[in-house]
mmCIF file of the N, C-alpha and C atoms, coordinates in Angstrom:
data_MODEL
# 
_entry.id   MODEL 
# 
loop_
_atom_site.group_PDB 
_atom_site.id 
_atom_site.type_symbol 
_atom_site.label_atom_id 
_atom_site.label_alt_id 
_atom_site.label_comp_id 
_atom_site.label_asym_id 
_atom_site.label_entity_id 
_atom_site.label_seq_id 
_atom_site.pdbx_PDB_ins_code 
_atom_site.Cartn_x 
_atom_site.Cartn_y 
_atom_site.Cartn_z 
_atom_site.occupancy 
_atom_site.B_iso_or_equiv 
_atom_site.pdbx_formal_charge 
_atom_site.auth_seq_id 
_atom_site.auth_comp_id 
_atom_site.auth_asym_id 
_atom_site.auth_atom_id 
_atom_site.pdbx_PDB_model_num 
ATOM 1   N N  . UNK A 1 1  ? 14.741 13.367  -9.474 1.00 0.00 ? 1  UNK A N  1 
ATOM 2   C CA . UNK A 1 1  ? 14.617 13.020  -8.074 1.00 0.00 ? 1  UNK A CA 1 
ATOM 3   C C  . UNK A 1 1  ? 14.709 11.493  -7.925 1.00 0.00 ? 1  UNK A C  1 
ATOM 4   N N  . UNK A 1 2  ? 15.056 11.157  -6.853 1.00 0.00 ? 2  UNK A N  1 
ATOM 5   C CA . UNK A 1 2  ? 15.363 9.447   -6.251 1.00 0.00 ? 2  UNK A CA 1 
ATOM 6   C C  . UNK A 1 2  ? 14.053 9.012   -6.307 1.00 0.00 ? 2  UNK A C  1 
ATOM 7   N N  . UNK A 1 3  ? 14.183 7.482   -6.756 1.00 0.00 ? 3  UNK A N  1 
ATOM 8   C CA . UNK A 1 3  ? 13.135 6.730   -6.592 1.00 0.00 ? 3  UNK A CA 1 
ATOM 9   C C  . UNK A 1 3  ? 13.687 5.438   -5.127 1.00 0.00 ? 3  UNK A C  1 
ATOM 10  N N  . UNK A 1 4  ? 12.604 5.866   -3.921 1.00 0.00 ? 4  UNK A N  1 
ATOM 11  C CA . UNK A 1 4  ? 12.431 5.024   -2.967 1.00 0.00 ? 4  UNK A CA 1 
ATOM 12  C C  . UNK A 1 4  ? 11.108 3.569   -2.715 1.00 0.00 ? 4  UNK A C  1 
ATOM 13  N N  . UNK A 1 5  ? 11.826 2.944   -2.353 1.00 0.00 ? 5  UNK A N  1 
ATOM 14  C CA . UNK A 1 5  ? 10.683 1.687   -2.258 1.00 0.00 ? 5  UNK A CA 1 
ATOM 15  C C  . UNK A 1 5  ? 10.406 1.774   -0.513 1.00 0.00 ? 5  UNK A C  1 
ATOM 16  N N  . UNK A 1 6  ? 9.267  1.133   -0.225 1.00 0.00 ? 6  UNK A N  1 
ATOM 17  C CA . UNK A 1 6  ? 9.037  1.350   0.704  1.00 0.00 ? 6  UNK A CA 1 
ATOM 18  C C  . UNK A 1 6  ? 7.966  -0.449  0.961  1.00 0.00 ? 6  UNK A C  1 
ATOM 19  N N  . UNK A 1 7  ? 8.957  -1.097  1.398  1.00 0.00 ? 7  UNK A N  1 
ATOM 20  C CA . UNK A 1 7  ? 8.408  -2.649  1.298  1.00 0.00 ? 7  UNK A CA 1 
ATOM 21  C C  . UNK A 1 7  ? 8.191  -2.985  2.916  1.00 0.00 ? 7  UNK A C  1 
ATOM 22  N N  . UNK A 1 8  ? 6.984  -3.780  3.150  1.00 0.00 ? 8  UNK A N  1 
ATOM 23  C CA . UNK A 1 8  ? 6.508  -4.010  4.547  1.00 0.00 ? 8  UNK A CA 1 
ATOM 24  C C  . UNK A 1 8  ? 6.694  -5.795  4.563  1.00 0.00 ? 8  UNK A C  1 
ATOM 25  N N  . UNK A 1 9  ? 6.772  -5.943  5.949  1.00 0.00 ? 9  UNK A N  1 
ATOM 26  C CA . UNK A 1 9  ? 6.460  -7.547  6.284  1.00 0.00 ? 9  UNK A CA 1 
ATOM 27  C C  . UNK A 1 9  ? 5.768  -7.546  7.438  1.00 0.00 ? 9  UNK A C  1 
ATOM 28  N N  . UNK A 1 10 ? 4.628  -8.017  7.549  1.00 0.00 ? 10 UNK A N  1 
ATOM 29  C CA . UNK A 1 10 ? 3.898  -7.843  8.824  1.00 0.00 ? 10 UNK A CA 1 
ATOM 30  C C  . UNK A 1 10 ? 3.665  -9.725  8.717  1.00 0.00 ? 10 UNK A C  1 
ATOM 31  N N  . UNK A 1 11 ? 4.176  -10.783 8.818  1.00 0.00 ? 11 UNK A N  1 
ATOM 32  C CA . UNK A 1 11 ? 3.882  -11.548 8.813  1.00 0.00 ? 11 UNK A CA 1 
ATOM 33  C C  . UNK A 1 11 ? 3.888  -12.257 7.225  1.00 0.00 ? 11 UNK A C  1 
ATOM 34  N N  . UNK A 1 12 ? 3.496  -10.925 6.216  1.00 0.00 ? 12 UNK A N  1 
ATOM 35  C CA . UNK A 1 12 ? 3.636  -11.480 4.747  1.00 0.00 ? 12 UNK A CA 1 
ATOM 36  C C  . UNK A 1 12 ? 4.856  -10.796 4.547  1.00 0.00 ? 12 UNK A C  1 
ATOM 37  N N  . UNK A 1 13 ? 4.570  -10.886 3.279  1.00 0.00 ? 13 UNK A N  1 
ATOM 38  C CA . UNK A 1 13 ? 5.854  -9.949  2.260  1.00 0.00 ? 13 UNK A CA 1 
ATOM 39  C C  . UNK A 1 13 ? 4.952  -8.679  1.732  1.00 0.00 ? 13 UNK A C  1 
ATOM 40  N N  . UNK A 1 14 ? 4.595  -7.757  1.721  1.00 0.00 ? 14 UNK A N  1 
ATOM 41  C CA . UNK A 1 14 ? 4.159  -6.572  0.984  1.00 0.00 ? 14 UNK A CA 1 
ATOM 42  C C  . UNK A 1 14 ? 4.993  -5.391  0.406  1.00 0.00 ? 14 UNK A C  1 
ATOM 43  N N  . UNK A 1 15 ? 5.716  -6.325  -0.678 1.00 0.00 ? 15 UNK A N  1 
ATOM 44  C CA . UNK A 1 15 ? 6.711  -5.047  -1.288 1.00 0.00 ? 15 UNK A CA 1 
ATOM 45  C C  . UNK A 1 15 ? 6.041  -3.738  -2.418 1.00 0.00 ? 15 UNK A C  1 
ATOM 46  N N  . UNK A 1 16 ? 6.369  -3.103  -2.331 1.00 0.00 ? 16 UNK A N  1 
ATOM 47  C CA . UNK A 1 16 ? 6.105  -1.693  -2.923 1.00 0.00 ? 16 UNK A CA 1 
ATOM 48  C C  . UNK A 1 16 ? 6.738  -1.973  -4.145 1.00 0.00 ? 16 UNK A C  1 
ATOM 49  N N  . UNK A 1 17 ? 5.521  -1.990  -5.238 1.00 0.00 ? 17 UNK A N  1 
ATOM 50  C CA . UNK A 1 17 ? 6.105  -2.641  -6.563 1.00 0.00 ? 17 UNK A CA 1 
ATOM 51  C C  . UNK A 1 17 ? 6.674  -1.535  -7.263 1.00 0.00 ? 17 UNK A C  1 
ATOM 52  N N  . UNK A 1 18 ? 6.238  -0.172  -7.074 1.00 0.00 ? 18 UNK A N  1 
ATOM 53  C CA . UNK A 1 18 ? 6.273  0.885   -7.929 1.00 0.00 ? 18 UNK A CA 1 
ATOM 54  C C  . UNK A 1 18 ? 7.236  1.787   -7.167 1.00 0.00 ? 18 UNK A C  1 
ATOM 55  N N  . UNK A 1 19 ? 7.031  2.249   -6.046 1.00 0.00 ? 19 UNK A N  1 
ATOM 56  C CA . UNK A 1 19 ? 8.365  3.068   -5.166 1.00 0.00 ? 19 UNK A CA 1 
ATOM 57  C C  . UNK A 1 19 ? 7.573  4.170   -5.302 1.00 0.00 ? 19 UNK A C  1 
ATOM 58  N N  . UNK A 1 20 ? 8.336  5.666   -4.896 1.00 0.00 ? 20 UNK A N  1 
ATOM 59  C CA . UNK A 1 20 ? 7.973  6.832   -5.184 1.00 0.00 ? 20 UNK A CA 1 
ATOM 60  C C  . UNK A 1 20 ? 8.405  7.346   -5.046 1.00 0.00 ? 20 UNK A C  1 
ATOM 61  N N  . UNK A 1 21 ? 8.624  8.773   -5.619 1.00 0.00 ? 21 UNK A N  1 
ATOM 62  C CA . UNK A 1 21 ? 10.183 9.363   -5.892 1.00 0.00 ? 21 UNK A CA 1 
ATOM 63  C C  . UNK A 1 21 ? 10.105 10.868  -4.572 1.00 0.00 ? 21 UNK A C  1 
ATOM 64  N N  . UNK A 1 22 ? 11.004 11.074  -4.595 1.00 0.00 ? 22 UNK A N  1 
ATOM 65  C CA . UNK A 1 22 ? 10.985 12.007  -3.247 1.00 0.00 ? 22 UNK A CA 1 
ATOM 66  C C  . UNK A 1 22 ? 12.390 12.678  -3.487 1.00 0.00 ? 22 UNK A C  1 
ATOM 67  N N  . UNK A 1 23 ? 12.915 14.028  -3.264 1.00 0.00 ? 23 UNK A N  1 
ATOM 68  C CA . UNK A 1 23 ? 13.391 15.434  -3.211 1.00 0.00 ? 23 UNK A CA 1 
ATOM 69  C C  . UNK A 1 23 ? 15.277 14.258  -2.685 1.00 0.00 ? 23 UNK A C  1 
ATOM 70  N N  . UNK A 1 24 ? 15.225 13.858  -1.329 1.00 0.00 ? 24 UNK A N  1 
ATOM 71  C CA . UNK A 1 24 ? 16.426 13.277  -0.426 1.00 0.00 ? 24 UNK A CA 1 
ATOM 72  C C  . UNK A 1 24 ? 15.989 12.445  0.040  1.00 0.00 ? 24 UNK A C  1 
ATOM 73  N N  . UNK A 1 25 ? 16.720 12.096  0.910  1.00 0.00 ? 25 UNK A N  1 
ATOM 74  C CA . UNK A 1 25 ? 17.380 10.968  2.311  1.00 0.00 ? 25 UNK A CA 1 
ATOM 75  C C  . UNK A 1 25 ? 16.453 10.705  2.910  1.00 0.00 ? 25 UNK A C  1 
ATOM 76  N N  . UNK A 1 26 ? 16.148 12.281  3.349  1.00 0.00 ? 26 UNK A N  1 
ATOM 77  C CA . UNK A 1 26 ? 15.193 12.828  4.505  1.00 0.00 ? 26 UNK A CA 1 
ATOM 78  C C  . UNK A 1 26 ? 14.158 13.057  4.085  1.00 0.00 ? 26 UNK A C  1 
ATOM 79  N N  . UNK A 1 27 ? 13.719 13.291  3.112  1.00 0.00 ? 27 UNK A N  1 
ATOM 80  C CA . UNK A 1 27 ? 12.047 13.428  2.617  1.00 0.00 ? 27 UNK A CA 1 
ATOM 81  C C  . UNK A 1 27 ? 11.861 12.157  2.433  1.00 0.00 ? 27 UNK A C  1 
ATOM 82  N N  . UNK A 1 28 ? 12.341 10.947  2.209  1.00 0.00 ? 28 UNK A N  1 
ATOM 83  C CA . UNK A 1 28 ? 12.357 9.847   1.912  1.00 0.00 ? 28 UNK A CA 1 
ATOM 84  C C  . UNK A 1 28 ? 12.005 9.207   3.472  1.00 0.00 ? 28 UNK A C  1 
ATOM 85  N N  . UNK A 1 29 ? 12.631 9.306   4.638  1.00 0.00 ? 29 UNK A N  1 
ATOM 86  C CA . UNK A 1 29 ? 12.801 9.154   5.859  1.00 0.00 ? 29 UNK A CA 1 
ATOM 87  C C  . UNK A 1 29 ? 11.220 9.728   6.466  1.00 0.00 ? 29 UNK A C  1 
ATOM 88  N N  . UNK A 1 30 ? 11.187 11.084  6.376  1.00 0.00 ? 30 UNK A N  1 
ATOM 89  C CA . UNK A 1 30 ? 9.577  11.406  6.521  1.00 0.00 ? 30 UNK A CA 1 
ATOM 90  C C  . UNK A 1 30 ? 8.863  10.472  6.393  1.00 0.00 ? 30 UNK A C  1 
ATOM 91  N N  . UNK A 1 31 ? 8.554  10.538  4.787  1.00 0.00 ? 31 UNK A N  1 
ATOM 92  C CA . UNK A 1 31 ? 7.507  9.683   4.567  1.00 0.00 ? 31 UNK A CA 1 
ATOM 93  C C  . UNK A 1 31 ? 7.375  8.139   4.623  1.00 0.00 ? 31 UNK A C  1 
ATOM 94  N N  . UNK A 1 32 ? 8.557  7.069   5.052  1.00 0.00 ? 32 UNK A N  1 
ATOM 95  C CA . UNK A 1 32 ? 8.329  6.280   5.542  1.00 0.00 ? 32 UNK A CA 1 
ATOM 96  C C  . UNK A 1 32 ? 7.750  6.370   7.363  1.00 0.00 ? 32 UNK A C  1 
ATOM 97  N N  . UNK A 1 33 ? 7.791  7.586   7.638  1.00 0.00 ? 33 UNK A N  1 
ATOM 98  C CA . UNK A 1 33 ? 7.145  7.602   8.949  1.00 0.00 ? 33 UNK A CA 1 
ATOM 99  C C  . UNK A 1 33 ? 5.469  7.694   8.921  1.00 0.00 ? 33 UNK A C  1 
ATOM 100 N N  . UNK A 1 34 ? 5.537  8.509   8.088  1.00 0.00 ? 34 UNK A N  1 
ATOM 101 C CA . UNK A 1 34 ? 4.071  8.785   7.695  1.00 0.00 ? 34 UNK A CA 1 
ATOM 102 C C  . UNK A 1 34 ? 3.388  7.578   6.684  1.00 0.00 ? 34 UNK A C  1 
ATOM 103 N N  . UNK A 1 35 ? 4.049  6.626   6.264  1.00 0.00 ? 35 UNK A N  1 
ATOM 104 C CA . UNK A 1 35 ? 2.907  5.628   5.446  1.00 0.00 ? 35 UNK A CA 1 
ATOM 105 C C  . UNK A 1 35 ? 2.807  4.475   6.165  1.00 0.00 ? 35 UNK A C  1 
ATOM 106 N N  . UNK A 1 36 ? 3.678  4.505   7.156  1.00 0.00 ? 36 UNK A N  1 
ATOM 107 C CA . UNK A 1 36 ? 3.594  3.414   8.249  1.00 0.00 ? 36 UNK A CA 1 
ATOM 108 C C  . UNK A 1 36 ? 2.461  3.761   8.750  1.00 0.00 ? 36 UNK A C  1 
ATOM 109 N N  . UNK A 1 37 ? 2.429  4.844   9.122  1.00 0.00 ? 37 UNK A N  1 
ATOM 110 C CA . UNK A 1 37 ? 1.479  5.456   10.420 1.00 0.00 ? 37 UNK A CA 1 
ATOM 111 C C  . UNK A 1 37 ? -0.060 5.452   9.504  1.00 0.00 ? 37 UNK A C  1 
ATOM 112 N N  . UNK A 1 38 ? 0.044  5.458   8.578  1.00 0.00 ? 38 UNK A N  1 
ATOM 113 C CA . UNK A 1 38 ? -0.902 5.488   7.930  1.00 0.00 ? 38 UNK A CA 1 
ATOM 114 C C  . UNK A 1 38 ? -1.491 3.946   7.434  1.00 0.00 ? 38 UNK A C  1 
ATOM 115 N N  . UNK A 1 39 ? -0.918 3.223   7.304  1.00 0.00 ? 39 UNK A N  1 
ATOM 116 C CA . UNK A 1 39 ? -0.753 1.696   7.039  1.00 0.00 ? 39 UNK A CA 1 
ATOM 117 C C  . UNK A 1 39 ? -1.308 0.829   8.633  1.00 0.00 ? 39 UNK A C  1 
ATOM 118 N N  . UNK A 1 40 ? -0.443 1.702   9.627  1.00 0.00 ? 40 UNK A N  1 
ATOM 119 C CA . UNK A 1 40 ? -0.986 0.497   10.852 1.00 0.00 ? 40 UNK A CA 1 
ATOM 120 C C  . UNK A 1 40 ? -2.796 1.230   11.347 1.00 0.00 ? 40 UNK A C  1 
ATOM 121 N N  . UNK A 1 41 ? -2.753 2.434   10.764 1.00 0.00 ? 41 UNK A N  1 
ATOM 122 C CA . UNK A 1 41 ? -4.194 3.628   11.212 1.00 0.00 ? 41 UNK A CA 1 
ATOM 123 C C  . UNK A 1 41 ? -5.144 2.464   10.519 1.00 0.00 ? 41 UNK A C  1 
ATOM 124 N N  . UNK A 1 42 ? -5.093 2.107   8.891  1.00 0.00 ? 42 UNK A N  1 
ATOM 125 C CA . UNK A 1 42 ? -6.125 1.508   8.221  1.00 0.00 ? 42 UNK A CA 1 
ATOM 126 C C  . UNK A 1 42 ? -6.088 -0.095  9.160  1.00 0.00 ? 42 UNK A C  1 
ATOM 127 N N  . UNK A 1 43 ? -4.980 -1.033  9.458  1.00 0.00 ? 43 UNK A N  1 
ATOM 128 C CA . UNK A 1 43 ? -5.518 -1.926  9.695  1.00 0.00 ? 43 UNK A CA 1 
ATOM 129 C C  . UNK A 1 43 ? -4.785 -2.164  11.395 1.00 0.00 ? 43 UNK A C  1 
ATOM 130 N N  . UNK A 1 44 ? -5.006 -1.706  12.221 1.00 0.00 ? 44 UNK A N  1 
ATOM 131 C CA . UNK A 1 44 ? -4.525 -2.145  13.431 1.00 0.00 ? 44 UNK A CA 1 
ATOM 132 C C  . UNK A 1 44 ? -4.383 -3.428  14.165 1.00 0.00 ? 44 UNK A C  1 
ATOM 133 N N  . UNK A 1 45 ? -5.435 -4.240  13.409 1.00 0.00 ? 45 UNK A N  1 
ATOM 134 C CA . UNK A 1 45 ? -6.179 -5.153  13.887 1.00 0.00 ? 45 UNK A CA 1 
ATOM 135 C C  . UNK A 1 45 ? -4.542 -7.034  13.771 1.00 0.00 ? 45 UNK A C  1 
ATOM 136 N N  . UNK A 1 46 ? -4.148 -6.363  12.463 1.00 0.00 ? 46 UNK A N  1 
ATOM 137 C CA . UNK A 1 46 ? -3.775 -6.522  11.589 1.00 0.00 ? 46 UNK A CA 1 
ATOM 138 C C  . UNK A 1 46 ? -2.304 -6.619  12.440 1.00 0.00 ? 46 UNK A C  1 
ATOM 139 N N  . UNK A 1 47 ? -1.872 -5.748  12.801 1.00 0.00 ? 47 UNK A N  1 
ATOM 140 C CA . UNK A 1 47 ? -0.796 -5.169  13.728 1.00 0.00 ? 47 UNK A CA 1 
ATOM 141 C C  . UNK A 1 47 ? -0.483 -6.311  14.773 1.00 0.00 ? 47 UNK A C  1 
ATOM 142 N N  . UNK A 1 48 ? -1.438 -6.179  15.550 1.00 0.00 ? 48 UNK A N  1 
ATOM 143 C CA . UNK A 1 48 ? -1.776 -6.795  17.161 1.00 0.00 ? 48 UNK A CA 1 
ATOM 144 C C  . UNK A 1 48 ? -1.658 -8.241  16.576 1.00 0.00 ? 48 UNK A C  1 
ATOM 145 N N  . UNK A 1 49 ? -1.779 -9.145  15.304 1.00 0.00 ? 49 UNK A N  1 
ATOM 146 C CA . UNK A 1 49 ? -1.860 -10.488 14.947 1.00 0.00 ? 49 UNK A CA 1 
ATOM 147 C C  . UNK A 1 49 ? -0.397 -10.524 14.724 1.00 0.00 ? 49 UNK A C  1 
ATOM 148 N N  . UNK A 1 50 ? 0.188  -10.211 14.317 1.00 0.00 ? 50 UNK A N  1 
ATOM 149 C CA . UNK A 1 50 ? 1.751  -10.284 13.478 1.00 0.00 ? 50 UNK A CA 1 
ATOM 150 C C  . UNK A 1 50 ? 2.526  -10.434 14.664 1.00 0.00 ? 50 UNK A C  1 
ATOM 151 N N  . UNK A 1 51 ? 3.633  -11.002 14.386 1.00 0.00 ? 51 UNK A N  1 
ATOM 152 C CA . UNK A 1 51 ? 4.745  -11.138 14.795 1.00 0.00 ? 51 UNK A CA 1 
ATOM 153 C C  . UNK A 1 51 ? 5.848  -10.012 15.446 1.00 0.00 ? 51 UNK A C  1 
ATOM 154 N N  . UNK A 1 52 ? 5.927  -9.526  14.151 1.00 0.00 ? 52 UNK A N  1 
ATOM 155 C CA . UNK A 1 52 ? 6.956  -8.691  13.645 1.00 0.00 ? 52 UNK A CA 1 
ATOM 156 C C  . UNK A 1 52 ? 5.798  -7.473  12.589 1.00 0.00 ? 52 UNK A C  1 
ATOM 157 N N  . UNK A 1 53 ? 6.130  -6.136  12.734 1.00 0.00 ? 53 UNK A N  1 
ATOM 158 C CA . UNK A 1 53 ? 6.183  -4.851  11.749 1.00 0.00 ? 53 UNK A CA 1 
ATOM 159 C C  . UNK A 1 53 ? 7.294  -4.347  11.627 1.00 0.00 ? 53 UNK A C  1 
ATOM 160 N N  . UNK A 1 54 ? 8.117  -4.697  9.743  1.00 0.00 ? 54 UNK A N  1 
ATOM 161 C CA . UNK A 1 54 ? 8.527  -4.185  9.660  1.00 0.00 ? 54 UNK A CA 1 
ATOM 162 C C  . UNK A 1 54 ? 8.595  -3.232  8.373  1.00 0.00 ? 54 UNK A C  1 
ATOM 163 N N  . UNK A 1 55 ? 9.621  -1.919  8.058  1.00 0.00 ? 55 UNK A N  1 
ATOM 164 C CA . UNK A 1 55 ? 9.262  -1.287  6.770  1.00 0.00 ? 55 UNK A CA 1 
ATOM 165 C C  . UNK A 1 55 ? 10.742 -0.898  6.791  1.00 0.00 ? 55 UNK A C  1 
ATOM 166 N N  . UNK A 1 56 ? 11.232 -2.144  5.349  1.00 0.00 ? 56 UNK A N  1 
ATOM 167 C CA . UNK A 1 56 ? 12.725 -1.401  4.605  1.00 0.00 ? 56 UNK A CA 1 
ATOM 168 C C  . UNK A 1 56 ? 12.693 -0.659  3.879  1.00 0.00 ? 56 UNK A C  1 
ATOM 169 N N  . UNK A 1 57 ? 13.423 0.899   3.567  1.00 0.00 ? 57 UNK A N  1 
ATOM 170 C CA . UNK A 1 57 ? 13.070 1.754   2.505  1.00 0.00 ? 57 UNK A CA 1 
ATOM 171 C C  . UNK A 1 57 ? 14.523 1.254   1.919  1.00 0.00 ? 57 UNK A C  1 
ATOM 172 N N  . UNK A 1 58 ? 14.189 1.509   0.500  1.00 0.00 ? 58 UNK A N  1 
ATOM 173 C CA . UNK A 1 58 ? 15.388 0.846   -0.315 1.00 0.00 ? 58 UNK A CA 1 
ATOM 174 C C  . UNK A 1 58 ? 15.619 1.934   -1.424 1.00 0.00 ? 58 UNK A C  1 
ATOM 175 N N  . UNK A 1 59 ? 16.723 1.956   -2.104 1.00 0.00 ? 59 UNK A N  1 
ATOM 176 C CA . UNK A 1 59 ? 16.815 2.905   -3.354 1.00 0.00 ? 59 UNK A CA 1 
ATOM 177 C C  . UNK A 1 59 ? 16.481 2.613   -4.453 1.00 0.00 ? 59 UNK A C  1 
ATOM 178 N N  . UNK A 1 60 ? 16.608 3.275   -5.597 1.00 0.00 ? 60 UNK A N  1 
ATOM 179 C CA . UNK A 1 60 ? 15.975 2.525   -6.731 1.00 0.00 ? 60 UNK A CA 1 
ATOM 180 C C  . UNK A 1 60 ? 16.317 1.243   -7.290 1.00 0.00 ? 60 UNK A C  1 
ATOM 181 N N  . UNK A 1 61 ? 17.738 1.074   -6.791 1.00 0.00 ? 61 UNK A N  1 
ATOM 182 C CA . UNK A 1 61 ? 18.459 -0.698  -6.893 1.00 0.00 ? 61 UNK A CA 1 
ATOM 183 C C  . UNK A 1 61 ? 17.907 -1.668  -6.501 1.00 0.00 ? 61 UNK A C  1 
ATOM 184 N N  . UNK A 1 62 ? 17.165 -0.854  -5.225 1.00 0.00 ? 62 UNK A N  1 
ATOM 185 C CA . UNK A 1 62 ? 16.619 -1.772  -3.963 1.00 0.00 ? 62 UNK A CA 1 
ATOM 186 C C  . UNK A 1 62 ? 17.794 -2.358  -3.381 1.00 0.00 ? 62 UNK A C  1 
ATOM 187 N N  . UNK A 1 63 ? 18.703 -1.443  -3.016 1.00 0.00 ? 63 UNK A N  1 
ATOM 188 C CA . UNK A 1 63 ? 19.764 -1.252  -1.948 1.00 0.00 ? 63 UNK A CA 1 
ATOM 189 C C  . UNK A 1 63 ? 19.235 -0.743  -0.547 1.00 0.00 ? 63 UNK A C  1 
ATOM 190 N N  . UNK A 1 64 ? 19.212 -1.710  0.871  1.00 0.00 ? 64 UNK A N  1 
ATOM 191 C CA . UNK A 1 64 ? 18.549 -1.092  1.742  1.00 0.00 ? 64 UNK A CA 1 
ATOM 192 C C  . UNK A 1 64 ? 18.994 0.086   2.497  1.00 0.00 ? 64 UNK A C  1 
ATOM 193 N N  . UNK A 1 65 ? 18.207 0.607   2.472  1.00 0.00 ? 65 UNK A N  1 
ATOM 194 C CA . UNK A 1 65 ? 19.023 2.116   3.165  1.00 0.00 ? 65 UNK A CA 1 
ATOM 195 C C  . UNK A 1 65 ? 18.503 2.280   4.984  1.00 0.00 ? 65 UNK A C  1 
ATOM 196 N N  . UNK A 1 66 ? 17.601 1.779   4.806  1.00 0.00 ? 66 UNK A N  1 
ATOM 197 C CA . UNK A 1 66 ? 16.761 2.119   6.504  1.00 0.00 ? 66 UNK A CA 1 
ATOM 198 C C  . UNK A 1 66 ? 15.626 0.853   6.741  1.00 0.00 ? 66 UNK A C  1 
ATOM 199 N N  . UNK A 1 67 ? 15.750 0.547   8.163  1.00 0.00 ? 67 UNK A N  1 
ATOM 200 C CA . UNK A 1 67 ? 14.763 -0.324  8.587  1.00 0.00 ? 67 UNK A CA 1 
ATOM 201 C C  . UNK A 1 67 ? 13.796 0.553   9.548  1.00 0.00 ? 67 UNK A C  1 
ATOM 202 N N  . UNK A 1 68 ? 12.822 0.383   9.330  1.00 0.00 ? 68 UNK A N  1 
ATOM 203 C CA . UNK A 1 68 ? 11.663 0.849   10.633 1.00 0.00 ? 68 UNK A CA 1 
ATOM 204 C C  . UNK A 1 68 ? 11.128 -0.353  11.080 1.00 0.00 ? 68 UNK A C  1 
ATOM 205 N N  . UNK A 1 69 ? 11.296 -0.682  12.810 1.00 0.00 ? 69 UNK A N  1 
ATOM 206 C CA . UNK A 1 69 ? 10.592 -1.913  13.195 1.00 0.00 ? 69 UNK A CA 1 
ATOM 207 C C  . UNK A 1 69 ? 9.776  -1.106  14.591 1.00 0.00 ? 69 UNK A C  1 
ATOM 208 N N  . UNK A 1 70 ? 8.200  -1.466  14.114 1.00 0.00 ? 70 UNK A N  1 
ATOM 209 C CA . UNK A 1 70 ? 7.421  -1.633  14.663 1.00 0.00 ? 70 UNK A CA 1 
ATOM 210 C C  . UNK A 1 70 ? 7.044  -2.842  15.756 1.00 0.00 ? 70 UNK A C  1 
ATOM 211 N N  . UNK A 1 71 ? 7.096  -2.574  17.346 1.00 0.00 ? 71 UNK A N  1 
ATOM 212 C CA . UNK A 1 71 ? 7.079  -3.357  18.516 1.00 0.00 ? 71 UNK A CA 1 
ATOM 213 C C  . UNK A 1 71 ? 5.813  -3.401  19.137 1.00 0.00 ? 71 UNK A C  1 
ATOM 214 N N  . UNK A 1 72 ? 4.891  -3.999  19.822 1.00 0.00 ? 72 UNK A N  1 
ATOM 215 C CA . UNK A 1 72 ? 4.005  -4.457  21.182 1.00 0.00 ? 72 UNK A CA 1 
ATOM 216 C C  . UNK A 1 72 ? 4.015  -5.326  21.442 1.00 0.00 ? 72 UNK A C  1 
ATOM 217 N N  . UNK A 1 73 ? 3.996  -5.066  22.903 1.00 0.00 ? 73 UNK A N  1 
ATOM 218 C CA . UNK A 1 73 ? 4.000  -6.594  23.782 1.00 0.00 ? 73 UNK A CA 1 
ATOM 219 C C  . UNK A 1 73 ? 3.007  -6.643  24.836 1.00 0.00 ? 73 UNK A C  1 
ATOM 220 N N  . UNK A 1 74 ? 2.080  -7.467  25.344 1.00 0.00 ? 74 UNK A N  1 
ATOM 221 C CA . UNK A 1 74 ? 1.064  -6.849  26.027 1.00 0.00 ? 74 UNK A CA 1 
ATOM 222 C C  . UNK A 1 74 ? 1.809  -7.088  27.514 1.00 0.00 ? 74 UNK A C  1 
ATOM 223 N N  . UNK A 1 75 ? 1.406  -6.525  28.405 1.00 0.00 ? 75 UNK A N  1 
ATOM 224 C CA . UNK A 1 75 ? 2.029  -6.642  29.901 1.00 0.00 ? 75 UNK A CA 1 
ATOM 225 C C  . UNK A 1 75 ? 1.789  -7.741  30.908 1.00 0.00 ? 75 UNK A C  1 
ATOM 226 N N  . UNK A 1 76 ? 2.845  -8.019  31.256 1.00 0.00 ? 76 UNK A N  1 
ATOM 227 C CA . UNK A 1 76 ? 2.549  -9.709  31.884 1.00 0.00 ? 76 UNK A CA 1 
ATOM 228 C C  . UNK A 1 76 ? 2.635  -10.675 31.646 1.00 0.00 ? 76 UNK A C  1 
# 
């Protein structure tokens, strides 16, 4: 099975040193939905300070395959 990385920048660099291997594309795609969601759940706080959320999933080359960018803006 593929090994995916799953590297964040919320203001730092937080790359995914180890990756984790997953079935496809799309199981790969899942679970960058779900460790985000799980990542902004533990620190929200964290979220609301940053700039920018973002999460590149990459292949085992660390060829990028997908960006997820995370947005808020407060109103007004």
């Amino acid at each position: 099975m593929p090994r995916y990385f799953f590297d964040i920048v919320d203001g730092q660099d937080l790359p995914d040193p180890e990756g984790s291997v997953h079935s496809d594309l799309a199981a790969a795609r899942i679970e960058a939905i779900r460790y985000s969601a799980e990542v902004l759940k533990e620190m929200p706080e964290r979220f609301w300070e940053c700039e920018r959320w973002v999460m590149t999933v990459s292949d085992a080359r660390r060829s990028p395959l997908f960006t997820l960018h995370f947005h808020a803006e407060m109103a007004g």
